[in-house]
C-alpha positions as MATLAB code, in Angstrom:
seq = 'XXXXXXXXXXXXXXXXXXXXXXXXXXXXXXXXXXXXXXXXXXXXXXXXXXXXXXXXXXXXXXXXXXXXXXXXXXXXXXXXXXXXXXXXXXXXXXXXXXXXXXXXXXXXXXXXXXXXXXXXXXXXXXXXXXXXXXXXXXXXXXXXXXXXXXXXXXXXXXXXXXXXXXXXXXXXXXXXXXXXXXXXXXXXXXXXXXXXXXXXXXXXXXXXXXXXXXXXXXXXXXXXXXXXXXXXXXXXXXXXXXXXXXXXXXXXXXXXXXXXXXXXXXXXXXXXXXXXXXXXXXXXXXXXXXXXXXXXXXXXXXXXXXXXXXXXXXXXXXXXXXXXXXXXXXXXXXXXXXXXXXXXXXXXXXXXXXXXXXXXXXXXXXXXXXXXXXXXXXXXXXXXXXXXXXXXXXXXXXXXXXXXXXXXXXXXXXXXXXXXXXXXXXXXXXXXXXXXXXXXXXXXXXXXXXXXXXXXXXXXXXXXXXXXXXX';
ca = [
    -119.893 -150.714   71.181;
    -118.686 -147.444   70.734;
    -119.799 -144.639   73.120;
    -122.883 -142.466   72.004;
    -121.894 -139.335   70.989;
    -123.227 -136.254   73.869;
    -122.975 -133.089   72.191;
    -123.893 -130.401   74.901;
    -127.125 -128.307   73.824;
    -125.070 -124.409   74.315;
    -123.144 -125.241   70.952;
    -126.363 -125.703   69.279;
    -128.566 -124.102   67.384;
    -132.389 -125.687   66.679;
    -132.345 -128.125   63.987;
    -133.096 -127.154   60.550;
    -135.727 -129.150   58.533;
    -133.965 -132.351   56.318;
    -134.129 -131.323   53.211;
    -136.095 -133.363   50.882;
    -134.153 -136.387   49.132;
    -131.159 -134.215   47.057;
    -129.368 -135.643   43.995;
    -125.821 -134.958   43.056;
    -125.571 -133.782   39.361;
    -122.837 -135.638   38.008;
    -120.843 -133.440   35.323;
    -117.963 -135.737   34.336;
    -116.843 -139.443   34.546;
    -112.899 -140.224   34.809;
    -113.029 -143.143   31.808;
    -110.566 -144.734   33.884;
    -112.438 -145.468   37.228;
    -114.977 -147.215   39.277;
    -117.774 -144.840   38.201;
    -116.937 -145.647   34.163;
    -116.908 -149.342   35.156;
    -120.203 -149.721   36.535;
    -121.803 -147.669   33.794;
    -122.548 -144.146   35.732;
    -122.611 -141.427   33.018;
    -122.276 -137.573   33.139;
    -125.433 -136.369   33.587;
    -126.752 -138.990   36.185;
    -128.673 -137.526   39.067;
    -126.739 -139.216   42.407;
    -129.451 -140.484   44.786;
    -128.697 -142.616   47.065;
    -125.045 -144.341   48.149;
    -125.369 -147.965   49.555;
    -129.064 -147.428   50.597;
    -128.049 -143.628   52.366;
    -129.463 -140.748   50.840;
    -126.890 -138.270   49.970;
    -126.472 -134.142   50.695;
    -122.941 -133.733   49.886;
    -119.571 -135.037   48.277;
    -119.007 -135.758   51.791;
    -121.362 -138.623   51.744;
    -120.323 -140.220   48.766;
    -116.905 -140.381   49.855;
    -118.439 -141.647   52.927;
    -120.503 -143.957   51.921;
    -118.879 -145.407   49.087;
    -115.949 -146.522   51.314;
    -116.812 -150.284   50.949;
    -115.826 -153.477   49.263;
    -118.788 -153.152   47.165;
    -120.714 -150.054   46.407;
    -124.239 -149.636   44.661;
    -125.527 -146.221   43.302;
    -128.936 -145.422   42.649;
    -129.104 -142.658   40.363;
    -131.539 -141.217   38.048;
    -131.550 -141.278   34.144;
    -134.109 -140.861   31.724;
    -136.976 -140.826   34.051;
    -135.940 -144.189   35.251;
    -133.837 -145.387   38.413;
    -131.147 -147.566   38.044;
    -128.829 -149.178   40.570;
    -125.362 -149.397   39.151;
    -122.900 -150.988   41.157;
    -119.986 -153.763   41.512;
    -116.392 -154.634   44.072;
    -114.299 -151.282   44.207;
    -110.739 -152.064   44.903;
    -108.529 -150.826   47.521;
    -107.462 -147.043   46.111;
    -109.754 -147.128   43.196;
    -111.288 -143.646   42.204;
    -114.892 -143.551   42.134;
    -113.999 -140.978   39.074;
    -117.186 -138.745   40.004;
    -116.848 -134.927   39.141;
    -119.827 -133.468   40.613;
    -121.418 -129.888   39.291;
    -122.333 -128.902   43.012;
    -119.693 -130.302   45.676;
    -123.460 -129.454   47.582;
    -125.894 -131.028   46.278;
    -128.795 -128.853   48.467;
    -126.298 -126.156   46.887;
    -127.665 -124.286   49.992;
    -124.234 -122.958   51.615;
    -124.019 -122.438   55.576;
    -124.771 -118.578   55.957;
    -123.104 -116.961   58.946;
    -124.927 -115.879   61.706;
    -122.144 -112.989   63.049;
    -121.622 -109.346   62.099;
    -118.210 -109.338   62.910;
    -117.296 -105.833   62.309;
    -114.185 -106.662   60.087;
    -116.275 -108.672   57.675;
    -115.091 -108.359   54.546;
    -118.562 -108.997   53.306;
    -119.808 -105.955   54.880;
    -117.446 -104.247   53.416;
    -118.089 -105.069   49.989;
    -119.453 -102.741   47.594;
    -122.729 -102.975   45.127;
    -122.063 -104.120   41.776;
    -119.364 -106.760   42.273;
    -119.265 -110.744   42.236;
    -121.890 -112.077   43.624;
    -120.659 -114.533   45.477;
    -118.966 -111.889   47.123;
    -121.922 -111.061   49.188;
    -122.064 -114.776   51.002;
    -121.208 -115.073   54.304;
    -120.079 -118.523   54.177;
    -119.804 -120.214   57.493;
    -119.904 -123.980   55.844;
    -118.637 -126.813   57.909;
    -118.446 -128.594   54.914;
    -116.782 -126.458   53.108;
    -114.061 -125.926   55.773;
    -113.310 -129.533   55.586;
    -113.469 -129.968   52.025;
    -111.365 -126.256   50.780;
    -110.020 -125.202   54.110;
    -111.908 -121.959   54.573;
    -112.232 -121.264   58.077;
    -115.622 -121.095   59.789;
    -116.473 -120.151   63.652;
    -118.746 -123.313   65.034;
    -122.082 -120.901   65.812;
    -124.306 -121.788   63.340;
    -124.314 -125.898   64.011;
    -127.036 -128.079   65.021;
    -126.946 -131.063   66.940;
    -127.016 -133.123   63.527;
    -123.925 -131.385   62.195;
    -121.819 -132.326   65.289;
    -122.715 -135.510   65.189;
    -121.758 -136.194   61.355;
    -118.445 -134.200   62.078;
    -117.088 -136.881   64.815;
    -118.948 -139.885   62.881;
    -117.725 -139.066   60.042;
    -114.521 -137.780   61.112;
    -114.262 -134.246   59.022;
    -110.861 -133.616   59.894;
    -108.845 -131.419   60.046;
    -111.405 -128.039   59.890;
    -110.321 -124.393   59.906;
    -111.162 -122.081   62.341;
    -111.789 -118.494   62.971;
    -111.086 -117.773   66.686;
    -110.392 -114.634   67.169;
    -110.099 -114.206   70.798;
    -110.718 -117.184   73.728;
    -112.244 -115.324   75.948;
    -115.946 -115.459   75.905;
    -116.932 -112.197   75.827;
    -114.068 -110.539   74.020;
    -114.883 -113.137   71.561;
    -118.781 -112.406   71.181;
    -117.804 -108.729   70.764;
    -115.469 -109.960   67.675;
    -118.225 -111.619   66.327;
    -121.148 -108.977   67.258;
    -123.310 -112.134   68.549;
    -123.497 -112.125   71.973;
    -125.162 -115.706   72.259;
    -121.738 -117.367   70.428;
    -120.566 -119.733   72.624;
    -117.684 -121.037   74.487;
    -115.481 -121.488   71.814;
    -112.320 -123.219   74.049;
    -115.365 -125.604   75.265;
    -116.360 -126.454   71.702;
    -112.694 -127.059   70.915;
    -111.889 -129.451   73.779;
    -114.891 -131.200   72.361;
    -113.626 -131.416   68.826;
    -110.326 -132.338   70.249;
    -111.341 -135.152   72.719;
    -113.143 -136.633   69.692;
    -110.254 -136.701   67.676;
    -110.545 -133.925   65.300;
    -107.431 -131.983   64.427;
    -107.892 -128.053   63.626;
    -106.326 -125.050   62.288;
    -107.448 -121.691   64.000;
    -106.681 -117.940   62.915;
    -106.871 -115.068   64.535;
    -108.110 -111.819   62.992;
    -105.981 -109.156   64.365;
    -108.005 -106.074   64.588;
    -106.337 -102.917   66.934;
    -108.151 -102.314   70.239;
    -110.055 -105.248   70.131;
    -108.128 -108.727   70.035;
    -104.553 -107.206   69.576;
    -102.097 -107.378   72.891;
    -102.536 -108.986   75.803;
    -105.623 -110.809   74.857;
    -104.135 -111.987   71.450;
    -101.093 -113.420   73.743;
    -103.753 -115.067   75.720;
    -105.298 -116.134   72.720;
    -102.361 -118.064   71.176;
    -101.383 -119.447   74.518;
    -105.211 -120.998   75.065;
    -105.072 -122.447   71.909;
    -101.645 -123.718   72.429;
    -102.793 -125.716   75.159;
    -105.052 -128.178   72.910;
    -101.910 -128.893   70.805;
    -101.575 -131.304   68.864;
    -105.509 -131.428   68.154;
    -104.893 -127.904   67.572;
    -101.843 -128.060   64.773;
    -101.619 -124.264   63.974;
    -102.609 -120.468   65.014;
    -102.043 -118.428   61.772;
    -101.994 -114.722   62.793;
    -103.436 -112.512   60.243;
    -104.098 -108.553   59.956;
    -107.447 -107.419   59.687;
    -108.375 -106.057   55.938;
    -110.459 -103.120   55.903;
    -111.943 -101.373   52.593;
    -112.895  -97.567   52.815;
    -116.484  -99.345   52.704;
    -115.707 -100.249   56.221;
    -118.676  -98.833   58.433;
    -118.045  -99.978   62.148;
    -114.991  -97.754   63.090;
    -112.341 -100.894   62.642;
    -108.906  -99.811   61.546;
    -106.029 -101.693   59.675;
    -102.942 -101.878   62.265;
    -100.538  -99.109   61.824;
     -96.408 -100.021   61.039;
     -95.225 -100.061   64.875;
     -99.093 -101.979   65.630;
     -97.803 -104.708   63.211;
     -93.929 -104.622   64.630;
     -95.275 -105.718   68.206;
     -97.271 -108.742   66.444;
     -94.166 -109.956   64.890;
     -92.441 -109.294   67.841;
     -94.436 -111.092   69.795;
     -95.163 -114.250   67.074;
     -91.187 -114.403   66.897;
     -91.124 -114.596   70.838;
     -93.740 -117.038   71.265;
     -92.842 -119.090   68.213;
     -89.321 -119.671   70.298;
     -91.058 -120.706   73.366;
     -93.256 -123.324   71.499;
     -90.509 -124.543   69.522;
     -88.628 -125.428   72.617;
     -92.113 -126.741   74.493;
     -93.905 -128.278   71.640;
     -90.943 -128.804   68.417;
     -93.220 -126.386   66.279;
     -93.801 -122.722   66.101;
     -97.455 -123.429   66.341;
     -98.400 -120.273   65.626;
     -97.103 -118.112   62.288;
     -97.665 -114.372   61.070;
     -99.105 -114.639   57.320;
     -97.138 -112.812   54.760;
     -98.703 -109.678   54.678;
     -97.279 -108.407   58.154;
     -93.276 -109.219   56.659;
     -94.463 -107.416   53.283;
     -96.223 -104.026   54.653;
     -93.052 -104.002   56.744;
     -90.227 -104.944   54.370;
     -89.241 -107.541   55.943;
     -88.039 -110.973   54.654;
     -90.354 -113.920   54.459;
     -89.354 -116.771   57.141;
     -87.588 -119.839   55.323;
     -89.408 -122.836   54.453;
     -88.441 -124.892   57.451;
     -90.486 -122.193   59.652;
     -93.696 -123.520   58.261;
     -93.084 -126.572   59.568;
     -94.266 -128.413   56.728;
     -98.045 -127.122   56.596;
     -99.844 -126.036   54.353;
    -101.961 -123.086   54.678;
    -101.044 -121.188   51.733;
    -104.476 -120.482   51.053;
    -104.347 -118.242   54.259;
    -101.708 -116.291   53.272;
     -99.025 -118.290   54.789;
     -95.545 -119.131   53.241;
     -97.152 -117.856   49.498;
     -94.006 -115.601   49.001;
     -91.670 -117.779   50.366;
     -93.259 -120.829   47.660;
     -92.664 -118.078   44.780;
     -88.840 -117.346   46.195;
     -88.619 -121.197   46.413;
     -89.668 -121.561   42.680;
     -87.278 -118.799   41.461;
     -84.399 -120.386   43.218;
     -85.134 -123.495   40.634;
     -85.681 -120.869   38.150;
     -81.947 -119.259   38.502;
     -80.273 -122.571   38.348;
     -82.251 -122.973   34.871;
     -81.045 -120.107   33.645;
     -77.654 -119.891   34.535;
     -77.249 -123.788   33.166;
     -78.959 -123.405   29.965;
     -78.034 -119.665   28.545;
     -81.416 -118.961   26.764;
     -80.271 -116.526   24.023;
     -83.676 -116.869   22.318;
     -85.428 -114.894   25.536;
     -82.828 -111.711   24.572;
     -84.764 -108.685   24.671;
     -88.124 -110.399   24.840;
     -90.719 -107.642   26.653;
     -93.403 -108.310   28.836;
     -95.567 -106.295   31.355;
     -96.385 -108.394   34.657;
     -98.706 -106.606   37.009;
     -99.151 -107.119   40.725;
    -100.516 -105.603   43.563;
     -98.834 -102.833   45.702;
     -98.116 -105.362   48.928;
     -95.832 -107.768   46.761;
     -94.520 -105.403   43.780;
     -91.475 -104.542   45.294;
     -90.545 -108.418   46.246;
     -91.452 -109.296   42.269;
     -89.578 -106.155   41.060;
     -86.589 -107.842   42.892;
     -86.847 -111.084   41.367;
     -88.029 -109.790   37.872;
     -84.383 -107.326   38.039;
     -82.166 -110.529   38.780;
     -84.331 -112.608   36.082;
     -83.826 -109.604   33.273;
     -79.846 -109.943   34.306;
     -79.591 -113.713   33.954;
     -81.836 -113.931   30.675;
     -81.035 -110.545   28.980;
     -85.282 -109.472   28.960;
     -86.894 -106.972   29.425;
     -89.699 -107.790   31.608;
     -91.255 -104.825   33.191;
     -93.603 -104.931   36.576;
     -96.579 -102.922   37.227;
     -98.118 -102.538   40.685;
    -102.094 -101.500   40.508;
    -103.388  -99.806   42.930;
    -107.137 -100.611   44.685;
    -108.909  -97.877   43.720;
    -112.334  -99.511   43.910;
    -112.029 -100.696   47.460;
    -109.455  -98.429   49.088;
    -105.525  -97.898   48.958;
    -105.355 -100.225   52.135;
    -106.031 -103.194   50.136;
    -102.982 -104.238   48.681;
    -103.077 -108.132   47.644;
    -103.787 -109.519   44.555;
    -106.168 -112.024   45.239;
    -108.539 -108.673   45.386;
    -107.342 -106.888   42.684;
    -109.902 -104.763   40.288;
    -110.015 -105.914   36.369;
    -111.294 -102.365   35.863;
    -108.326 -100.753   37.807;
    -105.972 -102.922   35.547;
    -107.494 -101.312   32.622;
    -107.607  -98.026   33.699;
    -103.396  -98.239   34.909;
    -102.444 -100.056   32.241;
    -104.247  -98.295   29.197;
    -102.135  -95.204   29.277;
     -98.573  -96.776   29.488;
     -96.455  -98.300   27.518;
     -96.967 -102.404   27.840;
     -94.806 -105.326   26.485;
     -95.877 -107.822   24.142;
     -97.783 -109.639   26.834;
     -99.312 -108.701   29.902;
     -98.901 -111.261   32.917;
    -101.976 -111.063   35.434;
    -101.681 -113.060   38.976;
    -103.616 -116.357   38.148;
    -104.801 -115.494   42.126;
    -106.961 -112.465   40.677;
    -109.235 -115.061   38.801;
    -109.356 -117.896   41.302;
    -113.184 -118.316   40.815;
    -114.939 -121.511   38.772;
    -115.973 -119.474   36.016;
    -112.747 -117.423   35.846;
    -114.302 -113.946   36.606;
    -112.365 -111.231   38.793;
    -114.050 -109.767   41.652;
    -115.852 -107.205   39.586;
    -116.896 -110.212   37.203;
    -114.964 -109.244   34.378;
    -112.459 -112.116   32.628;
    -108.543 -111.899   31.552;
    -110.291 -111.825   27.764;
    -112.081 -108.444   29.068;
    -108.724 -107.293   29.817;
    -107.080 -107.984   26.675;
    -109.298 -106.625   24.182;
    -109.174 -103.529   26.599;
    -105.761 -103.133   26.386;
    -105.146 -104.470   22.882;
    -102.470 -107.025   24.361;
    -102.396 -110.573   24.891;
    -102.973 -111.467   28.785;
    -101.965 -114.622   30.205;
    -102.084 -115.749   33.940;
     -99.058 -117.133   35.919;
     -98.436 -117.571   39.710;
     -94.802 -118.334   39.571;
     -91.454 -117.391   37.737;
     -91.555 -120.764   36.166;
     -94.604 -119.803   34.512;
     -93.675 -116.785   33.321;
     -90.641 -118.442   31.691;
     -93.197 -120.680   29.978;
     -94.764 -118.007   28.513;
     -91.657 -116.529   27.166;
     -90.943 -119.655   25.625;
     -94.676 -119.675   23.736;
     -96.131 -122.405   26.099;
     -97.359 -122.808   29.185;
    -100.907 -121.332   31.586;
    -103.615 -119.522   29.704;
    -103.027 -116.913   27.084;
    -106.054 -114.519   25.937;
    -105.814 -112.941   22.325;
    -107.813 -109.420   22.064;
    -108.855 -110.346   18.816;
    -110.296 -114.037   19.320;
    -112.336 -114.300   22.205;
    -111.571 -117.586   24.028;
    -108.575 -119.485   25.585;
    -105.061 -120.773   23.824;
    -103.186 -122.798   24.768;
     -99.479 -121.727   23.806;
     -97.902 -119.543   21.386;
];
């Protein structure tokens, strides 16, 4: 029999109530799956899994791990059990609209003074204004969460039901430099509540928020090597510089050019020790730290194979990666039908001058004309500089007045929400009726060549409203 699971009471918080019995809105059915075979139709309600009641995607999957699986799911004002043998590999084929079906999202209980919800304006996306601290959404999407708002329950159904690996926002190990970072001075031990993870078998990613005069120097050091002592349970450390919008209300500061020198500095040194200690780096500065200084990107084999792109991690480097496959295209096929071809592509200020780079070399090997436009934050401050968190309205207004190619190129990253909305909830059709171009979205140089070519991601046509597909 396998030990009982102790979870010590200081990483708790009380219990919520269970929710009443929640059903899982299925939207879609993969015609070529277990789910199609047994009869389960979109708009089914989910109930119940082999006899468990069901909160999440997370128990399906859980659940439904068996030779045979039965569903109970509501149709029609009638409950039927659909079920049959599911073979090794097969898909259920279940799209769900909710991945929770309580669709009641983990709030945070911090006020870390960084926040980039606090920082957030009126009038913008409102999902904008969650604090998600999800545990379920960490394993699930990899957003990174900081273990103070679990209850016993959730514990528990992390180890039993082995949600691995999570993401985690650490900050600093010690205790009370930690609590300070979060503004909650009843978080707990977090080193204590990551031995636990790790002596149950759960493998994590951590970051660390750099933010000057409060986790930066010797405590980030400390930090890194803490964490480094639960490796391999603990597979990474990404180091990432604190964002702060001229919303910002607590005093916090983004790190100034010789601030962020002394964190590469001291990632480079450490990375050296682990890699002769460990075989990894272990921990790894996210883009944004090379860019703001204009330095070069590590190479691929510095990542060490992980993916945490998501982060901010190895992004630019994946883009160089793709160009490199690009050039060879280019220089083997000739393509005299792209000669003279225009086309505006707009970024943000942090990565324009890497993209100018590449978009020079790509007019020289394909004789276009392809112009790039970087857009500055004006809604939330000049210190914001990705594009992930780039304004549709401050496209508009720097594009309108300019002279723009026959197709404007917006990073796919700006609308990297379900319903395809930018942060101020406006869409890439918005944008091109605005401008009285065609917009189209593209993360790579492989797209873009796509879209040259009259096929490829999404184009937007100011005069239909609605997607095409091609040219």
């Amino acid at each position: 029999m396998s030990r009982p699971i102790r979870v010590p009471p200081e990483f708790c918080v009380p219990e919520r109530p269970r929710p009443p019995e929640t059903a899982g809105l299925i939207r879609s059915v993969d015609p070529d799956s277990w789910g199609a075979r047994v009869g389960i139709r979109p708009g089914d309600l989910l109930l119940r899994v082999n006899g468990h009641p069901v909160e999440d995607i997370i128990d399906v999957q859980f659940y439904a791990a068996e030779d045979h699986v039965v569903m109970e799911v509501w149709r029609d004002g009638r409950l039927l059990r659909l079920g049959g043998s599911r073979e090794e590999g097969e898909p259920l084929g279940l799209t769900f609209a909710h991945p929770t079906f309580d669709i009641d999202i983990r709030r945070c209980n911090n006020l870390c003074p960084f926040c980039f919800v606090l920082q957030t304006p009126k009038g913008m996306r409102r999902t904008l204004y969650i604090k998600d601290d999800d545990y379920r959404y960490s394993f699930l999407y990899g957003h990174f969460i900081t273990l103070t708002n679990l209850a016993e329950r959730d514990w528990r159904r992390i180890v039993e039901q082995r949600l691995s690996p999570l993401y985690i926002s650490v900050h600093a190990t010690d205790p009370e430099v930690r609590r300070r970072a979060l503004r909650n001075p009843r978080a707990p031990d977090i080193m204590a509540q990551l031995r636990w993870l790790a002596e149950h078998g759960i493998e994590m990613h951590t970051q660390i928020v750099v933010t000057p005069g409060l986790n930066d120097g010797e405590i980030l050091e400390r930090s890194v090597f803490d964490l480094a002592a639960l490796w391999p349970h603990i597979r990474s450390v990404s180091v990432v510089p604190v964002g702060v919008t001229r919303f910002q209300r607590y005093g916090v500061r983004p790190n100034t050019r010789e601030e962020a020198r002394q964190v590469l500095r001291g990632v480079h040194a450490w990375q050296r020790a682990f890699r002769r200690q460990l075989g990894v780096g272990f921990v790894y500065a996210t883009d944004e730290w090379y860019l703001s200084l204009g330095r070069p990107v590590p190479s691929k084999r510095a990542y060490d194979g992980l993916q945490l792109q998501e982060n901010g991690l190895g992004m630019v480097r994946d883009f160089l990666e793709d160009y490199r496959r690009v050039k060879r295209l280019l220089d083997r096929r000739r393509p005299r039908d792209l000669a003279g071809r225009r086309a505006t592509l707009v970024t943000a200020t942090l990565f324009a001058p890497v993209l100018e780079k590449v978009v020079r070399d790509f007019n020289r090997r394909a004789g276009t004309a392809l112009e790039v436009v970087p857009v500055v934050n004006t809604r939330l401050g000049e210190t914001i500089t990705v594009a992930g968190l780039l304004m549709a309205e401050d496209v508009i207004a720097q594009l309108r007045s300019r002279p723009l190619g026959a197709l404007v190129v917006l990073p796919r990253i700006m609308f990297d929400h379900p319903d395809g909305i930018s942060l101020d909830d406006r869409t890439p059709w918005d944008i091109a009726k605005a401008l009285g171009r065609p917009v189209a979205l593209a993360r790579t140089m492989r797209e873009v060549l796509g879209l040259l070519n009259g096929h490829g991601p999404e184009r937007f046509d100011p005069d239909a409203e609605g997607l095409f597909k091609g040219g």
